[in-house]
N, C-alpha and C positions, 0 to 999 in steps of 0.2 A: 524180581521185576519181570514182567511178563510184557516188553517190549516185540515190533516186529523188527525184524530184520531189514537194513536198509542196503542195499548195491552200493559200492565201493570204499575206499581207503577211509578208517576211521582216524579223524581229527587228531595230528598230535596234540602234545598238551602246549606248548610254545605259542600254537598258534593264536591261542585268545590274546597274549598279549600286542601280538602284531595287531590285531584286530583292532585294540582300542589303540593304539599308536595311530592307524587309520582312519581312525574314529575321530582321535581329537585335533590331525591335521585338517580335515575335513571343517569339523566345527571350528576351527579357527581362521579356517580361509574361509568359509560363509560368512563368520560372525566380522573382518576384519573388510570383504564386500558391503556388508552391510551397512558397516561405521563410515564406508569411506561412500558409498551412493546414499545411503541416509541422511547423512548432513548434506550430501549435495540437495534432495527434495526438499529437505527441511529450510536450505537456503533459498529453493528457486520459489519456493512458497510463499516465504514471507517478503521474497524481491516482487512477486507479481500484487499483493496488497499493497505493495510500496508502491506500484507503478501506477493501479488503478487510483490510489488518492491522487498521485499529479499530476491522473488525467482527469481527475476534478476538480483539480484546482486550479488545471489548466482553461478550465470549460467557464469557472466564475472568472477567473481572469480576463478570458475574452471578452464576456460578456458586460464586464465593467468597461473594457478597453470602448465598447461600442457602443456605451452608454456615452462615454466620455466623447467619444467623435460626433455622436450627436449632441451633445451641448454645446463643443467648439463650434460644430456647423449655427446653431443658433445663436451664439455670441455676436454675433455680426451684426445683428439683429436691432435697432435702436431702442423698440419698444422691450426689449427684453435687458438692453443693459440699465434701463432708467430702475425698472421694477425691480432687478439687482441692487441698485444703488442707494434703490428706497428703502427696503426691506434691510440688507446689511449693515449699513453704514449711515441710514438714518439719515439721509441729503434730500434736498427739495429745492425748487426755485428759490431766487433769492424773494419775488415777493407773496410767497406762499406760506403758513403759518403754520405752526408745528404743534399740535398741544400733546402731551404726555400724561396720561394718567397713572398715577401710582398707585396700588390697591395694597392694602395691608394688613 
């Protein structure tokens, strides 16, 4: 072997095993980092898809809520309970005449 020559102490033979000793304290404390901040991403990930839905469903909710206080505010309304009462419930004057078609 026609190697050059390197400056200082040549390697005993021991040492390789310290080496991977180092080696795989190493790789266990990365890989044991890993598991333990990886679930946490993997948790804070799928909290923030959780959070953006109920803030959509916080956004329809309101949005019925305001649907809703504007029909209270119109409830009051005389012309508007009659045409509720007609349409639902099928009421009219007493001397007013009802006809019904049934198609079939």
């Amino acid at each position: 072997m026609n190697r050059r020559w390197r400056p200082g102490r040549a390697a005993p033979r021991g040492d390789r095993g310290r080496r991977l000793l180092i080696l795989g304290v190493v790789a266990l404390l990365v890989g044991g980092l890993g598991w333990l901040y990886g679930g946490r991403f993997v948790t804070m990930h799928r909290l923030a898809h959780e959070v953006a839905a109920l803030q959509a469903e916080n956004q329809t909710l309101l949005r019925e809520i305001q649907s809703l206080r504007h029909q209270l505010a119109r409830a009051d309304d005389p012309a508007v309970v009659e045409a509720r009462a007609r349409e639902e419930l099928g009421w009219g004057y007493p001397d007013e005449l009802l006809l019904v078609i049934d198609r079939r």
